[in-house]
SETI-588573 format. One record per residue (C-alpha): residue number from 0; chain; x, y, z. Coordinates in nm, 2 decimals. Each point is the difference from the previous one (the first is absolute). Layout:
SETI-588573
ATOM num chaine     px     py     pz
ATOM NUM      A      X      Y      Z
...
END
This chain:
SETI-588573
ATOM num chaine     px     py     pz
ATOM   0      A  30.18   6.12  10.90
ATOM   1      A   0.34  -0.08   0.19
ATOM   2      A  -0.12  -0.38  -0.01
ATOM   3      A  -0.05  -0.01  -0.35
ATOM   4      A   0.30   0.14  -0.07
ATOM   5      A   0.19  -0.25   0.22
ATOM   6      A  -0.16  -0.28  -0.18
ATOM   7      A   0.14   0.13  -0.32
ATOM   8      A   0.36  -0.03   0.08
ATOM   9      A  -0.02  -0.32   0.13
ATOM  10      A  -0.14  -0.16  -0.26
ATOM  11      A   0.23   0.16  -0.20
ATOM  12      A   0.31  -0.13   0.22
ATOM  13      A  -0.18  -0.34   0.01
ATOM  14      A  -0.02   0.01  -0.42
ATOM  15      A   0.36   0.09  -0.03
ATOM  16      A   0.09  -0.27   0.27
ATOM  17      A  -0.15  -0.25  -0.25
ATOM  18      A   0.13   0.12  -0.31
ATOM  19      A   0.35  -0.04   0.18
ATOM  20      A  -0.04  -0.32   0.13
ATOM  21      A  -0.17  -0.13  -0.35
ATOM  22      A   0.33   0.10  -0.21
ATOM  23      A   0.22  -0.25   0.24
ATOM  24      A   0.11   0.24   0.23
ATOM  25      A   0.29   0.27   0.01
ATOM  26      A  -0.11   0.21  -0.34
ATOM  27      A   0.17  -0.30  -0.20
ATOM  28      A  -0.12   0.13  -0.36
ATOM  29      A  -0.14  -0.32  -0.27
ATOM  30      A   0.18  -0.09  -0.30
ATOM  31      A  -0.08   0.16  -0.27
ATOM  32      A  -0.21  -0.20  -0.22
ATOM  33      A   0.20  -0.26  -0.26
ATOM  34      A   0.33   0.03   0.22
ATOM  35      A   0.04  -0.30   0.20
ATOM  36      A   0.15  -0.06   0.38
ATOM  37      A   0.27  -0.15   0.06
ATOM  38      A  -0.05  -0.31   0.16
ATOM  39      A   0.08  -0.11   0.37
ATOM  40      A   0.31   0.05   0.08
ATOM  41      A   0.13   0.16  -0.26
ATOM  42      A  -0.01   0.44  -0.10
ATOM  43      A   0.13   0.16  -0.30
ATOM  44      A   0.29   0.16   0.24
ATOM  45      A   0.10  -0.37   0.07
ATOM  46      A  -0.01  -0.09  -0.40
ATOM  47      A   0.22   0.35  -0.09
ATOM  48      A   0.30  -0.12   0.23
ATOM  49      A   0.05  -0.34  -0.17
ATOM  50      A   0.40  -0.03  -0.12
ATOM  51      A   0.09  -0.01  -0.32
ATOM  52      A   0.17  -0.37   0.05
ATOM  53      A  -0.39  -0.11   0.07
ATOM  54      A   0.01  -0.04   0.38
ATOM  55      A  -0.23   0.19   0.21
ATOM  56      A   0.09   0.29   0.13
ATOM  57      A  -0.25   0.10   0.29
ATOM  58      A  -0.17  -0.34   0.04
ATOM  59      A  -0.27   0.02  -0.24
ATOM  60      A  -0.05  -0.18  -0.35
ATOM  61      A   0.29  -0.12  -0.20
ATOM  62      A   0.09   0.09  -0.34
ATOM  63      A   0.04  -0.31  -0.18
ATOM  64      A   0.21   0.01  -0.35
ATOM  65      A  -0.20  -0.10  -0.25
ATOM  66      A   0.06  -0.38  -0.13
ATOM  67      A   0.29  -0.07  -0.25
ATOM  68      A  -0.22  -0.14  -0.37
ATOM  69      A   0.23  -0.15  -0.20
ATOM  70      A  -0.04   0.05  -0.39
ATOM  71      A  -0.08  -0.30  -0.15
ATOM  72      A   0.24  -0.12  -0.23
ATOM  73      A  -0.10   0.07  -0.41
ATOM  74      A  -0.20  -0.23  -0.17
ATOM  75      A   0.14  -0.24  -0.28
ATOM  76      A  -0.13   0.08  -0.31
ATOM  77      A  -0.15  -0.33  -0.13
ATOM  78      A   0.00  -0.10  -0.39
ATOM  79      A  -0.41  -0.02  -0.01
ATOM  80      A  -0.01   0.36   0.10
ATOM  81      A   0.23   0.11  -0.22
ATOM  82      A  -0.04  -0.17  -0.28
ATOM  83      A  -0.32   0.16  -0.16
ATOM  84      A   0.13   0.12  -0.32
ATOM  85      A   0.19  -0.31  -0.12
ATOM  86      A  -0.31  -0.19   0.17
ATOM  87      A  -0.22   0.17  -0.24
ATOM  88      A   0.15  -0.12  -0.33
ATOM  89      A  -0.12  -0.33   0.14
ATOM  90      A  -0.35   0.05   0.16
ATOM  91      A  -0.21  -0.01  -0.29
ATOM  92      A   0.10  -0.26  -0.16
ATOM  93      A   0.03  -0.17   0.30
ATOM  94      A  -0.36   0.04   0.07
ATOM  95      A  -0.09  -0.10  -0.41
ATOM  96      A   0.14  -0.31   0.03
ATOM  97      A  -0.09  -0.12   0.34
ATOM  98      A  -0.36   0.04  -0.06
ATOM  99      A  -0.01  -0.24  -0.29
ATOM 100      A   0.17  -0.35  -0.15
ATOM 101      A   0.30  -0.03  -0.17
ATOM 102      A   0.01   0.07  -0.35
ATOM 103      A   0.20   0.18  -0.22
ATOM 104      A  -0.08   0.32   0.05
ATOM 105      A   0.16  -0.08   0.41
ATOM 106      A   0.33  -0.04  -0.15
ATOM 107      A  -0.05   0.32  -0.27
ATOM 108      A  -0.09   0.18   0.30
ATOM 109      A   0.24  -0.14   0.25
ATOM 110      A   0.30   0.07  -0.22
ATOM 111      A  -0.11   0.35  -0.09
ATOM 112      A  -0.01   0.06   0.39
ATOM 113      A   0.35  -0.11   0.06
ATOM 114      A   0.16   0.21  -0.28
ATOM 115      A  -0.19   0.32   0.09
ATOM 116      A   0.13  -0.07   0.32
ATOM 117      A   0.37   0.03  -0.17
ATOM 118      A   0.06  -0.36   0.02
ATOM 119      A   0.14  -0.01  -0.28
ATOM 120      A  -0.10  -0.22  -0.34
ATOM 121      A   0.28  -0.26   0.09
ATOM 122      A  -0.08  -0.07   0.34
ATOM 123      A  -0.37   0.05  -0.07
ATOM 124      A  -0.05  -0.29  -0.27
ATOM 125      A   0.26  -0.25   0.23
ATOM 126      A  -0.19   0.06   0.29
ATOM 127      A  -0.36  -0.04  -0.18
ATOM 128      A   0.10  -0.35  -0.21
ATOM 129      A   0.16  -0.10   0.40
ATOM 130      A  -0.40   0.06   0.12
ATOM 131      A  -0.15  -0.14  -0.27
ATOM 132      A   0.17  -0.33   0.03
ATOM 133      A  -0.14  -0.02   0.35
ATOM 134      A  -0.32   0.10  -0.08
ATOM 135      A  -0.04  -0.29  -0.26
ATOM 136      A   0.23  -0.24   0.22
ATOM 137      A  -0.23   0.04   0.34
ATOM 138      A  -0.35   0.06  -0.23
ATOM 139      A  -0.04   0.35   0.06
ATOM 140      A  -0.35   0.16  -0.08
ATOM 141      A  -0.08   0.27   0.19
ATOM 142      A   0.18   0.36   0.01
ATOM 143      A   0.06   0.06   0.36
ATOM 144      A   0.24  -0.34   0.00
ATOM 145      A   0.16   0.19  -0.32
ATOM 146      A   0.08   0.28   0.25
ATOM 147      A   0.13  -0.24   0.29
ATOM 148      A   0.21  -0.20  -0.27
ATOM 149      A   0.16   0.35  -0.12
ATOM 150      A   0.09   0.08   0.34
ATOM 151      A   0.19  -0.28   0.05
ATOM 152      A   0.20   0.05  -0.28
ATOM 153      A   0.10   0.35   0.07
ATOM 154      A   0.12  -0.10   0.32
ATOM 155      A   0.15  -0.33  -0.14
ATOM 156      A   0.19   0.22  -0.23
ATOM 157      A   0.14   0.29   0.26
ATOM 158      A   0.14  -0.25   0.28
ATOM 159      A   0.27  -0.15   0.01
ATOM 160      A   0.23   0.30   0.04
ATOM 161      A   0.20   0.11   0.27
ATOM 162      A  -0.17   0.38   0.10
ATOM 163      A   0.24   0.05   0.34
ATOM 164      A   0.28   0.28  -0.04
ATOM 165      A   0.31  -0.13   0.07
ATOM 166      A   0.26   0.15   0.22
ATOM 167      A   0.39  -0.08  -0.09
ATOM 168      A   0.18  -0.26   0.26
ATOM 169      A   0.22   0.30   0.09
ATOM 170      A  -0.11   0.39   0.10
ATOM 171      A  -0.09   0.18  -0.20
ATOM 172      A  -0.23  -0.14  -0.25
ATOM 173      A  -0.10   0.24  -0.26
ATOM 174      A  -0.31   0.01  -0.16
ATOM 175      A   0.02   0.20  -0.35
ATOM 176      A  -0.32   0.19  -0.17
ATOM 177      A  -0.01   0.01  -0.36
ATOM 178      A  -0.26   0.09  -0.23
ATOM 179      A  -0.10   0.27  -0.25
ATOM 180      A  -0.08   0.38   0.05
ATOM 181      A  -0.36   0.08   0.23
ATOM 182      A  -0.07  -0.35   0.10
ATOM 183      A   0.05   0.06   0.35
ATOM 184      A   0.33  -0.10   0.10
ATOM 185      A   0.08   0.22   0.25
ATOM 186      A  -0.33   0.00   0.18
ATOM 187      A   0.06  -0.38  -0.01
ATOM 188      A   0.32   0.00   0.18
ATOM 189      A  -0.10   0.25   0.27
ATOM 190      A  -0.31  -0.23   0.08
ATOM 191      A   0.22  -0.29   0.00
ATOM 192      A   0.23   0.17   0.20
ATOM 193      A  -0.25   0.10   0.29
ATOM 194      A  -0.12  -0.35   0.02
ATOM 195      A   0.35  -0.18  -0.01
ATOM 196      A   0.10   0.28   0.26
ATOM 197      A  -0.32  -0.09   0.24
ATOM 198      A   0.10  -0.34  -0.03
ATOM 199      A   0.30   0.01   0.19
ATOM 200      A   0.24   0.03  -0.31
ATOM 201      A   0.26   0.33  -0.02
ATOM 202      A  -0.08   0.17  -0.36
ATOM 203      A   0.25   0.17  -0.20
ATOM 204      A  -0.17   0.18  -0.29
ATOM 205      A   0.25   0.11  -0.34
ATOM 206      A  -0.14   0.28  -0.19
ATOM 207      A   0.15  -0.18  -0.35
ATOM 208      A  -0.24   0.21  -0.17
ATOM 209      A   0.23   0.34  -0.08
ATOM 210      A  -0.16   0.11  -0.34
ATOM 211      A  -0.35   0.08   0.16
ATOM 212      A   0.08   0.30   0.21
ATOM 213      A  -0.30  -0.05   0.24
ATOM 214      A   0.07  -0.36   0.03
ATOM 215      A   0.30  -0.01   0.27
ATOM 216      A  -0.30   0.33   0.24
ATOM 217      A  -0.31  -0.29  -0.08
ATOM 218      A   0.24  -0.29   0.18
ATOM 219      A   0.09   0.23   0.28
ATOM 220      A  -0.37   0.05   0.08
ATOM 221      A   0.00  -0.39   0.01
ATOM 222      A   0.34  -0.04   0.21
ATOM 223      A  -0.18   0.23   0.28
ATOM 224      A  -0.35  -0.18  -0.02
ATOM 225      A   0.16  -0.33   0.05
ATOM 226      A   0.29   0.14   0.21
ATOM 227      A   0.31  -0.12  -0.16
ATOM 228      A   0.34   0.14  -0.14
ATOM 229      A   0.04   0.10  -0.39
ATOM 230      A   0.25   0.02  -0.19
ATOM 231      A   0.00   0.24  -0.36
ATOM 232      A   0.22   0.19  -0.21
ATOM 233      A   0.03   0.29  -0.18
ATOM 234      A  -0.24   0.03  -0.30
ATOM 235      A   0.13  -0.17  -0.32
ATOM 236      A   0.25  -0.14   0.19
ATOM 237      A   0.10  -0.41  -0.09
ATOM 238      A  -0.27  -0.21   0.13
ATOM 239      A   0.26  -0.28   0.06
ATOM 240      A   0.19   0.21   0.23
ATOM 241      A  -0.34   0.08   0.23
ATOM 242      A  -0.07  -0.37   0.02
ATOM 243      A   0.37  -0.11   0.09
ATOM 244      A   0.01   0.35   0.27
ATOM 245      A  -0.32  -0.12   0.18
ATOM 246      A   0.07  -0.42   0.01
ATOM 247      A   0.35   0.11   0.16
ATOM 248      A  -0.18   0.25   0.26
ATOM 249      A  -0.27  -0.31   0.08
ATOM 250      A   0.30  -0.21   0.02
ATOM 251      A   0.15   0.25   0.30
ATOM 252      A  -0.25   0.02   0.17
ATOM 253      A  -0.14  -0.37  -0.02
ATOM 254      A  -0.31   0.08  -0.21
ATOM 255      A  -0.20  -0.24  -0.08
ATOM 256      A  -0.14   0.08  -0.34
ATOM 257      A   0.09   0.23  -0.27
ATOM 258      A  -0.31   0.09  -0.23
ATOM 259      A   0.13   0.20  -0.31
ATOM 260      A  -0.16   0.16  -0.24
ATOM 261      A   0.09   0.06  -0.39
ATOM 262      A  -0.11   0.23  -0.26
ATOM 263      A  -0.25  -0.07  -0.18
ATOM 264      A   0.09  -0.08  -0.37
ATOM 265      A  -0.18  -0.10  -0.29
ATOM 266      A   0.08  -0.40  -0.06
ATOM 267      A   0.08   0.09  -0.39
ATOM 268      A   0.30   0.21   0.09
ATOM 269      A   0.31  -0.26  -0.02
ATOM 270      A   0.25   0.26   0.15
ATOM 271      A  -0.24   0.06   0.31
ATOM 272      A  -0.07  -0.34   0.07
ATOM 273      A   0.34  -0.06  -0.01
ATOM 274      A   0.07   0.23   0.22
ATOM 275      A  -0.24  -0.16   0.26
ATOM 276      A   0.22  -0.32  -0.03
ATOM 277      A   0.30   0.20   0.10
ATOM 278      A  -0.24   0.11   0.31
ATOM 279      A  -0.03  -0.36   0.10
ATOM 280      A   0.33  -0.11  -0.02
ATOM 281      A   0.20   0.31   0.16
ATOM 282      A  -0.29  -0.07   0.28
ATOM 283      A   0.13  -0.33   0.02
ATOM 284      A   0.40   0.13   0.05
ATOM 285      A  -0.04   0.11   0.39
ATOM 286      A  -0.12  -0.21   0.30
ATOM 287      A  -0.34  -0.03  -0.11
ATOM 288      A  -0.15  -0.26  -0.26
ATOM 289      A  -0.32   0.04  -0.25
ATOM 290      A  -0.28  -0.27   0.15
ATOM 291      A  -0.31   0.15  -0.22
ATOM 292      A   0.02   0.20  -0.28
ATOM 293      A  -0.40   0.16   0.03
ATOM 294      A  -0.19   0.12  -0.37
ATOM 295      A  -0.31   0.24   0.09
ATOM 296      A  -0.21   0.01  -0.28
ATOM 297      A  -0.32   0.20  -0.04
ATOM 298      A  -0.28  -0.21   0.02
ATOM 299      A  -0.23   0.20  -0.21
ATOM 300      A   0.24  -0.03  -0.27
ATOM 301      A  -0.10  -0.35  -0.03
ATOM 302      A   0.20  -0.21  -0.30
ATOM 303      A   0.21   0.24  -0.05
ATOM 304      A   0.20  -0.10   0.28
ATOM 305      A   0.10  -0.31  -0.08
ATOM 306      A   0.20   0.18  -0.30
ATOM 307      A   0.20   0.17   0.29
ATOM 308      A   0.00  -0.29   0.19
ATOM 309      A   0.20  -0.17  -0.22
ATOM 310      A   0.25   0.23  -0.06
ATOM 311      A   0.07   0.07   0.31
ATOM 312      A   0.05  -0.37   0.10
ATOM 313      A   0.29  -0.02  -0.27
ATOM 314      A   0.15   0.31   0.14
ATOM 315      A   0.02  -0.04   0.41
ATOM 316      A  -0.20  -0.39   0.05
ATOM 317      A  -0.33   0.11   0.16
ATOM 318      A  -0.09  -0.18   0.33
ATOM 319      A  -0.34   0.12   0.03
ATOM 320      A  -0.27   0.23  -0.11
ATOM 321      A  -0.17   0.29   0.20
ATOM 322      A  -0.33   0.06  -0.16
ATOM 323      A  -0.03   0.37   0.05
ATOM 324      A  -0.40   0.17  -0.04
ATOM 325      A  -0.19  -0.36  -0.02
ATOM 326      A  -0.31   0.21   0.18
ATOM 327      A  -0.06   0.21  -0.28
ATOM 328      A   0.08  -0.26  -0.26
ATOM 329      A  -0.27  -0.20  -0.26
ATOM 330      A   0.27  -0.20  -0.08
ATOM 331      A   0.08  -0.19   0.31
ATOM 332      A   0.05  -0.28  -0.25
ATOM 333      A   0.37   0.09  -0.05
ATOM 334      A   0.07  -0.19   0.29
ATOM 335      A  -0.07  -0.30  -0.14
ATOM 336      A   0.22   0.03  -0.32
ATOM 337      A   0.31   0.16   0.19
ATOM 338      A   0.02  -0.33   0.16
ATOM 339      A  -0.10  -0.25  -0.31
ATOM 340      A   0.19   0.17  -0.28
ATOM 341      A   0.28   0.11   0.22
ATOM 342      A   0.00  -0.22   0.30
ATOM 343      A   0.04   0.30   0.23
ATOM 344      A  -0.14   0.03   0.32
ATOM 345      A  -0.19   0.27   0.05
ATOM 346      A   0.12   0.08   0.40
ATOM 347      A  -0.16   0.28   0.10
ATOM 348      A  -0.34   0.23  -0.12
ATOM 349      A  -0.10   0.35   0.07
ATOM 350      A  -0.35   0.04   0.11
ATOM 351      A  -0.06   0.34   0.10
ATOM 352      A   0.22   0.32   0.01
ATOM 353      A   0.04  -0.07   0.42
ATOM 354      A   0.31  -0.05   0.14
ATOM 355      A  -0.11  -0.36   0.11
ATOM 356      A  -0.22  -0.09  -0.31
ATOM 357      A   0.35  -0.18  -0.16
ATOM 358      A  -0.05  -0.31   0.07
ATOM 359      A   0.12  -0.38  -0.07
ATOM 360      A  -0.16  -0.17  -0.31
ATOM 361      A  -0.25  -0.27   0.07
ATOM 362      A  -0.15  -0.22  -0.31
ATOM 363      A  -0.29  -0.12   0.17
ATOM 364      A  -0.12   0.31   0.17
ATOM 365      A   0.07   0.13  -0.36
ATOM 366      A  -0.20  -0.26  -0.20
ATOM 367      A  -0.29  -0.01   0.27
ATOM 368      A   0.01   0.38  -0.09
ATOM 369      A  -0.02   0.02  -0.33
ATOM 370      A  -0.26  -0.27  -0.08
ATOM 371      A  -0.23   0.13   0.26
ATOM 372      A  -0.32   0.15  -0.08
END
């Protein structure tokens, strides 16, 4: 009985021997299950006393900061993507007339295209008896050579004119908006004014506009998106005055560019009109000298703006257009009779409501556009 129970401890002893020995020795406990080691040479003490400036602080891993991504700069928006409204006054009849010969139903159907496409009846029938004399000239038969001929002349028609703005041989140049109410004058100039500003130039920005009272707050948002100085007045205060105070502060402090903005005014009021002539020529009095004299018209107001065009001209001498809303537009064919019944230069375009979408006018990226399908 006393050697039975002897063999019962030791195999006992002997079982707990080899449970000890099977767990690696010294009661170390297992992981739990789904929480990993660290690995050689490493513990989570050595990982807790890493510094703060990423060296390691007890010779384990190092805390690396994680790597610097650079935002890539925004996209510019192109006309083809843009350009789908105005692109769409053109499309079917576009596709009508490639898929057959030339007859006279192509030039019905070409010259109801350009004048839904605000055209205009003028410019319409000189640009389709300038096709059709081609056509017969070269033989012509088919309607997808129609097409090619029309693109030529549209981009015959809008070269030739000089699209740069100009800065004045001595600082500051000043670059003066004009235009009527709610075509997007101010949104224009603070635009402008962060690109100008990005390229180098220092912007001044005028808040001529003292009869809208949340016109002077809108270009303050602008001045701090672009980060540059402005200069405004008290509301209803003279416009002239505004212009003259913020070409002699740019003049101080060797600005390069003074981008002012006026009220907008209805181009069949003689006294206000007048008024915006004063604006010039009191701008003109100081240090600084007028080198583009910008209209923004509404695109989607399509011939309606060559009306104000025109009047505007006679009052301050237009340099350029600034084709505000030509996204949203069916009647991208403005364009084309700003520049052939006015001989403007459309300068600029707005293509979007983004800060970068204002950009510089390009006929063949806009022809390509429009007569695409």
């Amino acid at each position: 009985m006393v050697w039975i129970i002897i063999i019962a401890v030791a195999a006992v002893v002997l079982l707990g021997a080899g449970l000890f020995f099977f767990r690696g020795g010294g009661g170390a406990t297992p992981p739990l299950q789904g929480t990993p080691r660290p690995k050689s040479g490493t513990s989570v003490l050595d990982v807790s006393k890493d510094t703060a400036d990423g060296t390691d602080g007890g010779g384990g891993v190092d805390v690396l900061d994680p790597p610097v991504v650079e935002e890539a700069p925004p996209s510019k928006p192109t006309f083809r993507e843009r350009l789908s409204k105005a692109r769409g006054a053109f499309t079917g009849y576009i596709t009508s007339i490639v898929g057959r010969g030339v007859d006279d139903q192509t030039w019905e159907e070409l010259e109801e295209a350009l004048i839904r496409a605000d055209v205009g009846v003028q410019t319409t029938q000189s640009v389709i008896e300038s096709v059709q004399e081609q056509a017969a000239a070269n033989k012509v038969t088919e309607g997808a050579e129609v097409i090619e001929l029309l693109r030529a002349e549209l981009k015959s028609r809008l070269s030739g004119f000089d699209r740069s703005l100009k800065m004045a041989d001595t600082s500051p140049s000043i670059w003066l908006f004009v235009g009527v109410n709610g075509v997007g004058k101010t949104t224009t100039i603070g635009k402008l004014a962060k690109r100008e500003s990005n390229d180098g130039k220092t912007v001044v920005l005028a808040a001529g506009d003292t009869f809208r009272a949340a016109a002077a707050e809108q270009l303050e948002m602008w001045a701090d998106r672009a980060g540059t100085e402005i200069v405004r007045g008290a509301e209803g205060a003279d416009p002239s005055s505004v212009v003259f105070d913020a070409v002699e502060s740019a003049s101080a402090k060797g600005a390069d560019l003074v981008l002012a903005d006026t009220a907008g005014r209805l181009h069949n009021k003689t006294n206000l009109m007048e008024e915006l002539t004063k604006v010039r020529r009191v701008a003109e009095k100081g240090a600084g000298k007028v080198s583009e004299v910008l209209l923004v018209l509404d695109a989607t107001t399509g011939q309606n703006g060559l009306t104000q065009a025109a009047q505007f001209t006679q009052a301050v001498e237009v340099t350029g257009v600034v084709l505000s809303k030509l996204d949203g537009s069916a009647k991208g064919g403005i364009v084309i009779a700003i520049h052939q019944e006015l001989g403007i230069p459309v300068k600029l375009v707005g293509l979007g409501e983004g800060a970068d979408d204002l950009v510089d006018f390009d006929p063949d990226e806009f022809v390509d556009a429009l007569l695409s399908t």
